[in-house]
N, C-alpha and C positions, 0 to 999 in steps of 0.2 A: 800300778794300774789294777790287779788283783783285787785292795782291797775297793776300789771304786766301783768294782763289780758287785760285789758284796752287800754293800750299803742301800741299793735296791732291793735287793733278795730278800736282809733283815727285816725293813717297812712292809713288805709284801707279805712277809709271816708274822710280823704284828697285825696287822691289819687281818688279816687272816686268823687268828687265834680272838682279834674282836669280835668280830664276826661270828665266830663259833662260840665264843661264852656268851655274847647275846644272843644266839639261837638257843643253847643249851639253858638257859636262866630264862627267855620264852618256853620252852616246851614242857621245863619243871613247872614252872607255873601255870601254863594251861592243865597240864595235868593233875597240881593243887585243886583247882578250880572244878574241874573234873567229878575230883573222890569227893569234895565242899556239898555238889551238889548230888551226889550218886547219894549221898547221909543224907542230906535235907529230903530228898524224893523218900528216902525209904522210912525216916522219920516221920513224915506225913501221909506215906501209907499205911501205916501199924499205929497213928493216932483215929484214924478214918476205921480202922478195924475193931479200934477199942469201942470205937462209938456206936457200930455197929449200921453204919451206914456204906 
């Protein structure tokens, strides 16, 4: 009967480690996305400076 117990618990921390590397592979990517744009802003601030405008 022990291991019948078990067999829930396992699902429940798969499901759980889902969970978590899809949050954890969202949040690296927002934060890709982030530094993508933090370089494109600062890339088109210092072309705007070159131009003198």
């Amino acid at each position: 009967m022990r291991s019948g117990m078990d067999a829930p618990k396992k699902m429940e921390n798969k499901t759980s480690m889902d969970i978590n590397e899809s949050a954890e592979a969202f949040i690296n990517k927002f934060k890709q996305q982030l530094l993508i744009q933090r370089l494109e802003s600062i890339e088109s601030y210092e072309q705007m400076l070159k131009r003198g405008t």
